[in-house]
MIPAVEX-601141 format. One line per field, with one value per residue (C-alpha): x, y, z; residue in three letters. Coordinates in nm, 2 decimals, padded with zeros to 4 digits, always signed. Layout:
<rs>
x = (X; ...)
y = (Y; ...)
z = (Z; ...)
aa = (Ala; ...)
</rs>
This chain:
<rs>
x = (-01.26; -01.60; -01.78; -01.82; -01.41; -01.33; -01.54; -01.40; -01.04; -01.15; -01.08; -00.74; -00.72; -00.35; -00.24; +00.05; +00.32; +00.20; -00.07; +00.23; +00.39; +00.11; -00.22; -00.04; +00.13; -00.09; +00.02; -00.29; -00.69; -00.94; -01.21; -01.30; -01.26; -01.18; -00.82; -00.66; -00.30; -00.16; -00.06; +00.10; +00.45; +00.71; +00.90; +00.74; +00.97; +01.00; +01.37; +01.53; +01.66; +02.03; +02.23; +02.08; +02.30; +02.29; +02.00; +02.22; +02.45; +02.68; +02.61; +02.87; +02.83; +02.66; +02.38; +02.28; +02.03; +01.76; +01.84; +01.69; +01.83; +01.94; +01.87; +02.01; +01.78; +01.85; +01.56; +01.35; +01.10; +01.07; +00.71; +00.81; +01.02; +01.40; +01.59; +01.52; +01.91; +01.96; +02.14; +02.10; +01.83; +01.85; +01.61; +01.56; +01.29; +01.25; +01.22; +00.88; +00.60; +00.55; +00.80; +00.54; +00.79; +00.94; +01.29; +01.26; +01.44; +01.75; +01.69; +01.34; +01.16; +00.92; +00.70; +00.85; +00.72; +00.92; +00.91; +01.18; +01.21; +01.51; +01.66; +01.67; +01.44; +01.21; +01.02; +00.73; +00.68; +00.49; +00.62; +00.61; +00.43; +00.11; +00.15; -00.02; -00.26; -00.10; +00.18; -00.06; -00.20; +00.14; +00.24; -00.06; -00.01; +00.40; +00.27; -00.01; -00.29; -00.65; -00.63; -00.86; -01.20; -01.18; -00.87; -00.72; -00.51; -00.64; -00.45; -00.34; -00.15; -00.09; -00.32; +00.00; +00.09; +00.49; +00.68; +00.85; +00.48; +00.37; +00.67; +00.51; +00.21; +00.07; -00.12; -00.44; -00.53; -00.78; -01.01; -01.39; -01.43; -01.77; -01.89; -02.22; -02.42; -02.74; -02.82; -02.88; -02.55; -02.32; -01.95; -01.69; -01.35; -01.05; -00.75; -00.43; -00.11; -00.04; -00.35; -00.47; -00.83; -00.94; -01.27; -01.23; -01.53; -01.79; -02.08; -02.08; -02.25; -02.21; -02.06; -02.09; -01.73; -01.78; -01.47; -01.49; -01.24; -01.14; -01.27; -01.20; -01.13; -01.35; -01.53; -01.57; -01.82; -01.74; -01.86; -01.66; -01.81; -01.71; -01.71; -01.59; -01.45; -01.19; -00.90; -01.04; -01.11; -00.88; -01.03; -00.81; -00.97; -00.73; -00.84; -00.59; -00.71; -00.50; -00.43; -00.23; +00.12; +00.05; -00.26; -00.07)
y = (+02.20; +02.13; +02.03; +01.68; +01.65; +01.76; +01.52; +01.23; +01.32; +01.32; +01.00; +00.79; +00.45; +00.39; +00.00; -00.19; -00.18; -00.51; -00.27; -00.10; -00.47; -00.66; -00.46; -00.20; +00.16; +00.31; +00.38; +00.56; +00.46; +00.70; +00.41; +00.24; -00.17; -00.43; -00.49; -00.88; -00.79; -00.76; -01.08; -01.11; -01.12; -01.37; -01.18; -00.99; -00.81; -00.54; -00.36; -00.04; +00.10; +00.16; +00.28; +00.36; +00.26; +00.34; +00.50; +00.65; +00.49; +00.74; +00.66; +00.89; +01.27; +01.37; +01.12; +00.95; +00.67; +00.66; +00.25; +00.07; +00.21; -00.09; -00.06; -00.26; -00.29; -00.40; -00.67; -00.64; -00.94; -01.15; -01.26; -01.45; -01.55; -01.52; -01.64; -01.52; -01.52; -01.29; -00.95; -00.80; -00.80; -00.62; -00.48; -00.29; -00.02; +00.26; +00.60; +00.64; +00.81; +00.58; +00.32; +00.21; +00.23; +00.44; +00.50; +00.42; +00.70; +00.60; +00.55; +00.48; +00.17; -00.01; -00.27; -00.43; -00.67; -00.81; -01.03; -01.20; -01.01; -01.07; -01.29; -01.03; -00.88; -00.59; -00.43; -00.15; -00.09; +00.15; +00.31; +00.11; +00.40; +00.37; -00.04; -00.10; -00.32; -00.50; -00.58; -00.74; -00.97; -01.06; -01.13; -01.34; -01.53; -01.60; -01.76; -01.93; -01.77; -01.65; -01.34; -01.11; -01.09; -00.72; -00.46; -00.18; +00.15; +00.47; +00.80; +01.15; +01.12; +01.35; +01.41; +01.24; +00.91; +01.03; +00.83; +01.13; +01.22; +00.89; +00.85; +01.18; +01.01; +00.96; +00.66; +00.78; +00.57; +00.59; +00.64; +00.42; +00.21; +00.08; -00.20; -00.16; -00.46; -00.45; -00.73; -00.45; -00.60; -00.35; -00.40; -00.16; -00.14; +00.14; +00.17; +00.10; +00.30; +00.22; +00.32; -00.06; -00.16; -00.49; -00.71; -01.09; -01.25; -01.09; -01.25; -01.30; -00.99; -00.59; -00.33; +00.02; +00.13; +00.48; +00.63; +00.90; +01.11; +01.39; +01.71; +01.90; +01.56; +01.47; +01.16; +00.89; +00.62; +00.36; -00.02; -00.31; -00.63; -00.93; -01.28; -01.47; -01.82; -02.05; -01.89; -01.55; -01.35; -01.08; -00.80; -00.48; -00.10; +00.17; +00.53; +00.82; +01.17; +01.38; +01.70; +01.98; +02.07; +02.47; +02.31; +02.15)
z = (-00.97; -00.92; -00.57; -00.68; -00.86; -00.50; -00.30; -00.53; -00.46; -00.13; -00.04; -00.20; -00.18; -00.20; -00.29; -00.26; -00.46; -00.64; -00.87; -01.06; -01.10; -01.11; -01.25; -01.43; -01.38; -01.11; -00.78; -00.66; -00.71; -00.66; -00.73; -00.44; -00.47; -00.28; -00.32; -00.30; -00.48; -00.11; -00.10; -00.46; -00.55; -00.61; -00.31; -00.03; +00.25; +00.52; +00.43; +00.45; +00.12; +00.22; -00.14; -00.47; -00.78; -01.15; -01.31; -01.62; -01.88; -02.11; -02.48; -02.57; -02.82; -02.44; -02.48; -02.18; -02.16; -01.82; -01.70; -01.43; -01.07; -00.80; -00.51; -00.19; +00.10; +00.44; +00.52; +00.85; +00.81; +00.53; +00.41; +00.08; -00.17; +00.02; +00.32; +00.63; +00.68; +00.40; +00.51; +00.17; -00.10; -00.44; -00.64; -00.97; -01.04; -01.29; -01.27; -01.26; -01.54; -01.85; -01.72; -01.45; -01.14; -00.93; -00.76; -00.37; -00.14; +00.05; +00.42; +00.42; +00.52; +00.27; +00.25; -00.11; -00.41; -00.65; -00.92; -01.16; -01.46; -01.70; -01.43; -01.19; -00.93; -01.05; -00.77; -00.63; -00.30; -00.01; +00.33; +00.58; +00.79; +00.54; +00.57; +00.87; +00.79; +00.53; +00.76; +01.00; +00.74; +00.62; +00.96; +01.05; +00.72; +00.81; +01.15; +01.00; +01.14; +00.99; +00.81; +00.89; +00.61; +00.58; +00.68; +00.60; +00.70; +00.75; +00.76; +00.58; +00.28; -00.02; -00.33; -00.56; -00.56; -00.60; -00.36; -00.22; -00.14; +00.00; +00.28; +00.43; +00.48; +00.83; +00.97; +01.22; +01.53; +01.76; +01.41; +01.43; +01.15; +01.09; +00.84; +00.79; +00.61; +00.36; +00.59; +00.88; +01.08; +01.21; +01.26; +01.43; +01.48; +01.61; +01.42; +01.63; +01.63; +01.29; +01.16; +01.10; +01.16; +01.13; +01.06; +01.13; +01.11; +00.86; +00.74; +00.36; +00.18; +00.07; +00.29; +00.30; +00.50; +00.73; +00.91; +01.18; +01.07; +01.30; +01.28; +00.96; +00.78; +00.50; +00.60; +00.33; +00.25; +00.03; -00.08; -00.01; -00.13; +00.12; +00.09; +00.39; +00.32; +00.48; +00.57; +00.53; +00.22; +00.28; +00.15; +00.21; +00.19; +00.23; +00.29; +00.28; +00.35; +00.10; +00.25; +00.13; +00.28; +00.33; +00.51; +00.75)
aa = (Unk; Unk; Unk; Unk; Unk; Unk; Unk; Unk; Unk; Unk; Unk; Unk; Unk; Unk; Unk; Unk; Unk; Unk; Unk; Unk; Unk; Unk; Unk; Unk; Unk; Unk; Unk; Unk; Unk; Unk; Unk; Unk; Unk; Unk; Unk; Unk; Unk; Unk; Unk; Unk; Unk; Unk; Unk; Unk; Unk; Unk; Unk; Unk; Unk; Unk; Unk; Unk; Unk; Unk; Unk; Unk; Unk; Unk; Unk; Unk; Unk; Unk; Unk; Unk; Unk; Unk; Unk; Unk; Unk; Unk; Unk; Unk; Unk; Unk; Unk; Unk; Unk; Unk; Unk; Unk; Unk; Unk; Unk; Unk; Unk; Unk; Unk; Unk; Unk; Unk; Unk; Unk; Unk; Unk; Unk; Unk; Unk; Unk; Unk; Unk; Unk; Unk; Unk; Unk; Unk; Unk; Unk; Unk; Unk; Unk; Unk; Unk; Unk; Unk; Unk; Unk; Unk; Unk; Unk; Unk; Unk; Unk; Unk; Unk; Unk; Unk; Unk; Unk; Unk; Unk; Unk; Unk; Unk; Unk; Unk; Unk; Unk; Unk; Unk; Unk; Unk; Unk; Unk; Unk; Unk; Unk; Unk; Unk; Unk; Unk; Unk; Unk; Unk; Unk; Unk; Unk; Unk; Unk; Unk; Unk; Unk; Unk; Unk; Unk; Unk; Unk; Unk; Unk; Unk; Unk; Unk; Unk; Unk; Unk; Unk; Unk; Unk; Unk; Unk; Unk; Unk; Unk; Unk; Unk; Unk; Unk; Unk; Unk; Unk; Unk; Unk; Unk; Unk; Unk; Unk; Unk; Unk; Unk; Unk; Unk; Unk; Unk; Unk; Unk; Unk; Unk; Unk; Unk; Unk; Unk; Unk; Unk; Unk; Unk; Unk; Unk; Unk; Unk; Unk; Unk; Unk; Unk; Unk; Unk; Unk; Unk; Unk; Unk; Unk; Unk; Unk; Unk; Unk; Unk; Unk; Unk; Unk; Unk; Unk; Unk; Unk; Unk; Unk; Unk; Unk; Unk; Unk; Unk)
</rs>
């Protein structure tokens, strides 16, 4: 891999689950944008995946078709779409590759999108560890608050978008964000515990995004073009440091 392949892959920007649902199979961008799709889907929750089901039908002479697993989830907080009384939501989702989804893992918390397929629910999703700042916006949203212009969640992932890679993941706070504008402004925020950082109020214009990364960490730059408006443009950049796990 070349100097430049390896600087590119440097940096992940890893989306919410809506991009497999919503703007196609990917689970993982390496091209830096500013992503809205955070606040899509027909149903939006906070659940732990608690049983898996199906997956495989017998056709009989030893053939066995691949079908759509269900999974039953727990649900923490509610953002859209369902009962904040419910004590069970199911979902359908694939097994990953060409099908654009993938299978969840039982006893993990995500941050889930679903939409009505077929009369039932078909959804993506991320760890809720890598959710930060999406869950922030979400919750500001359920209370009717602002949502912040520009946000996002900063931390060390892996260099695959697999989910069994992704739930590995880990959120890094204490991290200096900076928004630098072609006006000459400067902006700067600290991630939290969860890795969130947050820009409310942002004049409208381009942004160049710097992160300072601990030591050893490859520190990104990347544009995010902002817009304020009325009830905040919500503009989310993630950053993931993908780092190997014999590196670890």
């Amino acid at each position: 891999m070349s100097e430049r392949q390896r600087l590119a892959a440097a940096i992940l920007l890893l989306f919410a689950s809506a991009c497999p649902m919503m703007d196609g199979c990917s689970t993982v961008v390496v091209i830096p944008r500013c992503d809205n799709s955070w606040k899509d889907g027909e149903v939006v929750f906070l659940g732990k995946s608690v049983a898996r089901l199906g997956g495989e039908t017998p056709r009989g002479n030893g053939i066995v078709e691949l079908t759509d697993y269900e999974f039953h989830f727990a649900p923490l907080e509610i953002f859209r779409g369902a009962s904040n009384a419910a004590k069970e939501l199911v979902v359908y989702t694939g097994h990953g590759g060409g099908d654009c989804s993938e299978p969840f893992l039982v006893g993990v918390s995500y941050l889930v999108y679903a939409r009505t397929i077929d009369g039932r629910l078909k959804a993506g999703g991320i760890p809720a560890a890598i959710a930060g700042g999406t869950l922030r916006e979400l919750r500001a949203i359920a209370k009717g608050e602002r949502v912040d212009d520009l946000f996002g969640t900063i931390g060390i992932g892996s260099e695959y978008g697999r989910m069994e890679d992704r739930i590995k993941s880990e959120p890094l706070g204490n991290v200096v964000v900076r928004a630098v504008g072609h006006h000459g402004t400067r902006f700067s925020a600290t991630t939290d515990e969860h890795g969130a950082y947050a820009f409310a109020n942002l004049p409208p214009g381009k942004y160049q995004i710097e992160a300072d990364l601990p030591s050893g960490l490859f520190g990104g730059e990347f544009p995010a073009y902002v817009k304020t408006r009325r009830g905040g443009a919500g503009c989310r950049i993630d950053a993931f440091r993908p780092v190997d796990a014999h590196s670890r």
